[in-house]
C-alpha positions in Angstrom: 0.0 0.0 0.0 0.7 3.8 -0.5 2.5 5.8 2.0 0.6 9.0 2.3 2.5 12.1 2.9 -0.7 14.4 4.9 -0.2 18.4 5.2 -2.5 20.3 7.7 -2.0 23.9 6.5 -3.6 26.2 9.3 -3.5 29.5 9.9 -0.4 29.4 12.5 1.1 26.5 11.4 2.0 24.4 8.9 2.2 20.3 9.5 3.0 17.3 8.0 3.9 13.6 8.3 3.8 10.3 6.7 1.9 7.9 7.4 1.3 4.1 6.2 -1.9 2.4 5.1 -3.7 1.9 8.5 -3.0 6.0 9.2 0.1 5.0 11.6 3.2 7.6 11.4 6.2 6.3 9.6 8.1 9.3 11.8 7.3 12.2 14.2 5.3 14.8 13.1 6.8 18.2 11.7 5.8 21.6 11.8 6.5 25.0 10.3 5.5 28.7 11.3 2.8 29.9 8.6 4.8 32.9 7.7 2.8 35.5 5.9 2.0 36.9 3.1 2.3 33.6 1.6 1.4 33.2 -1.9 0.8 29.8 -3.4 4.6 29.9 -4.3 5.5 30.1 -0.9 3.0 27.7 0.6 4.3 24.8 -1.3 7.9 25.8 -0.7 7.4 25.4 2.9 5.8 21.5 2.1 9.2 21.0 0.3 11.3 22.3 3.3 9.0 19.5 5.4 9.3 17.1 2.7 13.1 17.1 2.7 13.1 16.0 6.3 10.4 13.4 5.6 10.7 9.5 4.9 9.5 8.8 0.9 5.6 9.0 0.1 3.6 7.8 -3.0 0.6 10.4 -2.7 -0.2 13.6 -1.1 -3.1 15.1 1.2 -3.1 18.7 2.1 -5.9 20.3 3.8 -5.8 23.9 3.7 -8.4 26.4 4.9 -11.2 27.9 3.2 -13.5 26.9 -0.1 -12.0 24.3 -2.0 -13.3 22.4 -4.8 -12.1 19.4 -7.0 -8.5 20.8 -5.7 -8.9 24.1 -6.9 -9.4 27.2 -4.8 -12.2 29.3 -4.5 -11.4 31.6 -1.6 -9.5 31.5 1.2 -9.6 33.6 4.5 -5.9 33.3 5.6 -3.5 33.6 3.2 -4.9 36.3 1.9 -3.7 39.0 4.1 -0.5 40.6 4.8 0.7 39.0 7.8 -2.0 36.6 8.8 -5.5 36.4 10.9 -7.2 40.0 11.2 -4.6 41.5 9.3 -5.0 43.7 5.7 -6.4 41.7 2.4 -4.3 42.3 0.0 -5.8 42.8 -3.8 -2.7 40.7 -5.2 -2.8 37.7 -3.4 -6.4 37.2 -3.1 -6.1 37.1 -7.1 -3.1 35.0 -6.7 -5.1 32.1 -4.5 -8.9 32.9 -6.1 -8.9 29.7 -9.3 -5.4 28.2 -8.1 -5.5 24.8 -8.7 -3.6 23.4 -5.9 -4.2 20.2 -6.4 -2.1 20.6 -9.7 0.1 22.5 -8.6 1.0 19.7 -5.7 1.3 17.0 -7.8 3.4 18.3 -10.4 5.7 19.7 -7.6 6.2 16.0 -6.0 5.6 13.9 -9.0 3.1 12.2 -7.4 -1.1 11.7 -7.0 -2.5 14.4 -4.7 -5.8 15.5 -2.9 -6.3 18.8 -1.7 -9.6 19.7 0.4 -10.7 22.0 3.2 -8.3 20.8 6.1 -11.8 20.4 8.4 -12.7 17.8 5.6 -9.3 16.3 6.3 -9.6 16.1 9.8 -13.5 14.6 9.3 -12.0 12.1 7.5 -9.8 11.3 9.9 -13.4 11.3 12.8 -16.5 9.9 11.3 -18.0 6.9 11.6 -19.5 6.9 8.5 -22.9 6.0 9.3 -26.1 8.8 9.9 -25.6 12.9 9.3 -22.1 13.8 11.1 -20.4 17.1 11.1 -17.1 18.2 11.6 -16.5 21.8 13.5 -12.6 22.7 13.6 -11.4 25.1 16.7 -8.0 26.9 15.7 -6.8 30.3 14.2 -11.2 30.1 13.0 -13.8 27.8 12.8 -13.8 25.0 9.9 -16.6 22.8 9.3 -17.5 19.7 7.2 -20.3 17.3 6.4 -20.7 13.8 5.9 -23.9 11.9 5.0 -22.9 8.1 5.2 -19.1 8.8 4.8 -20.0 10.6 2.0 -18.0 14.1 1.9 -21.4 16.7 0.8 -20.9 20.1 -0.8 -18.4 22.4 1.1 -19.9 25.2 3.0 -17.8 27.7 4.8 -19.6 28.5 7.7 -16.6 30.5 9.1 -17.7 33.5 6.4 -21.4 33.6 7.9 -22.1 36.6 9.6 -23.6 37.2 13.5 -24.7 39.8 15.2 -22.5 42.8 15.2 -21.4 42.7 11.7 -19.2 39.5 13.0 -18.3 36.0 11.3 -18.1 32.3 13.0 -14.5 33.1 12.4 -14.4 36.6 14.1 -16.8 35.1 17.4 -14.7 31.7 18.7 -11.1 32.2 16.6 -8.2 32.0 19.1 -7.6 35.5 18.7 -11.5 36.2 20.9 -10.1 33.0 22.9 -6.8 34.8 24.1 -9.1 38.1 24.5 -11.7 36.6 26.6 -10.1 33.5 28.1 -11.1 29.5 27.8 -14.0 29.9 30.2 -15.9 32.6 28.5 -15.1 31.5 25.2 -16.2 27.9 25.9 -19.4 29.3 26.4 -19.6 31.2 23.2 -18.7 27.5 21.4 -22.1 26.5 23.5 -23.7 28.7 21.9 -22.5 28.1 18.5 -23.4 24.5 18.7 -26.8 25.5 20.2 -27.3 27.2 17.1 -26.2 25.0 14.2 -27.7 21.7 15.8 -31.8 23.0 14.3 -29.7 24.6 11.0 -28.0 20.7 10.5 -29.8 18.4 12.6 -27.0 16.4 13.1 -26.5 12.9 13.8 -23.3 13.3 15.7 -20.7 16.4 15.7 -17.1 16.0 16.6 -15.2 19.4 17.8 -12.4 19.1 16.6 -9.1 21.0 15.7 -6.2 22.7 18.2 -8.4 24.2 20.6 -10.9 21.7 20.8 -9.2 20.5 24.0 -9.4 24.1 25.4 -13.1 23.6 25.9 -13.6 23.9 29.8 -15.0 20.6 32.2 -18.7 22.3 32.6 -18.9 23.2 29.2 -17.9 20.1 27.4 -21.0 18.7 30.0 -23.4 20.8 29.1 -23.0 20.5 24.6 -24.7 17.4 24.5 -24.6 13.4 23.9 -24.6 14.4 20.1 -21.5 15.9 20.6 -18.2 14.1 20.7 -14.7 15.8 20.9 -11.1 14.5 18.6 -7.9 14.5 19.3 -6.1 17.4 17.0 -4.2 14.1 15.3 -7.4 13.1 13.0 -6.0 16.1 11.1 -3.1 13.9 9.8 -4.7 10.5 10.7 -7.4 11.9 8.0 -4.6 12.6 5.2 -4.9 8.4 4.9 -8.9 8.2 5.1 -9.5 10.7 2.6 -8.6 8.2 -0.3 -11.2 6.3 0.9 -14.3 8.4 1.2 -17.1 7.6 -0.8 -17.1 9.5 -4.4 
């Protein structure tokens, strides 16, 4: 079987491993600063710097944030902006990312099969059960999100981008930056409340929190989300790079 090289590009950081057949690591996982601006030029330069210090692969996974589709960038909320989260857009590279087929671009860089996704699908694939409605919800730099229906990946939406009261996104209401600014007790309860409010949007079999700060959610509010609810280990974001080759298509 393949050896699967996985990327988790977030926001802050930029990991990667490989991993064999059953989604166990060949080697330790390594990790890069996600230093900005970062045009798609500089994005996959930093997967060579990890892939230099890797074992060998035979395919690719990289999950990256924002809408992807069939590989291929549609937007993304990140690497747009001039040094990172909450920072200035900048004209050039939003036209530089906007149609950029990553997935291309990937595999002719490593000579090999890739997938690129939304690195919440990633890290779905790495969660679900693949029976009933699940969801995927993503805690780090912002929110990320995913649906499966049977193990089957639906139609990306990027709830992040969906606005709240006071002119503010998913994004701008549980990010880590509001999580440094307000501290994990208060801003568990605002993830409450965000899960109170998708769960009659989605109706849901089962959710998984995952992602970073999933594991920053406090004691009383991780009692109070739910038996729907179930939280993952931040690993299903690599573990995932494996189990996306399998997903129903």
């Amino acid at each position: 079987m393949d050896a699967t090289l996985a990327v988790d590009c977030g926001g802050g950081g930029i990991k990667a491993s490989v991993l064999d057949e059953t989604g166990t690591p060949r080697c330790a996982a390594l990790r890069e600063p996600t230093v900005y601006p970062l045009p798609p030029e500089s994005l996959l330069g930093v997967v060579s710097s990890l892939v230099d210090r890797l074992p060998p692969f035979e395919r690719i996974t990289l999950g990256m944030p924002g809408m992807i589709r069939h590989g291929v960038v549609v937007s993304t909320p990140h690497y747009v902006t001039k040094a990172g989260p909450r920072t200035r857009v900048l004209p050039d590279l939003r036209a530089a990312w906007e149609g950029f087929d990553m997935r291309a671009a990937v595999a002719a860089r490593f000579g090999v099969p890739a997938l690129v996704l939304n690195d919440a699908e990633v890290h779905g694939a790495g969660s679900v059960a693949g029976t009933g409605l699940e969801v995927i919800v993503t805690l780090g730099t912002g929110l990320g999100n995913a649906v499966f229906d049977g193990g089957r990946l639906a139609p990306h939406l990027e709830l992040s981008q969906a606005p709240l009261r006071w002119g503010l996104t998913y994004d701008d209401y549980i990010g880590e930056h509001e999580r440094l600014r307000l501290g994990d007790s208060h801003w568990s309860r605002r993830v409450r409340r965000v899960v109170d409010a998708l769960r009659p949007v989605i109706a849901w079999d089962r959710l998984y929190l995952g992602g970073g700060n999933s594991r920053r959610i406090t004691a009383v509010a991780r009692a109070r989300l739910g038996e729907d609810v179930v939280i993952v280990p931040n690993s299903a974001g690599i573990v995932g790079g494996v189990r996306a080759w399998s997903l129903p298509r």
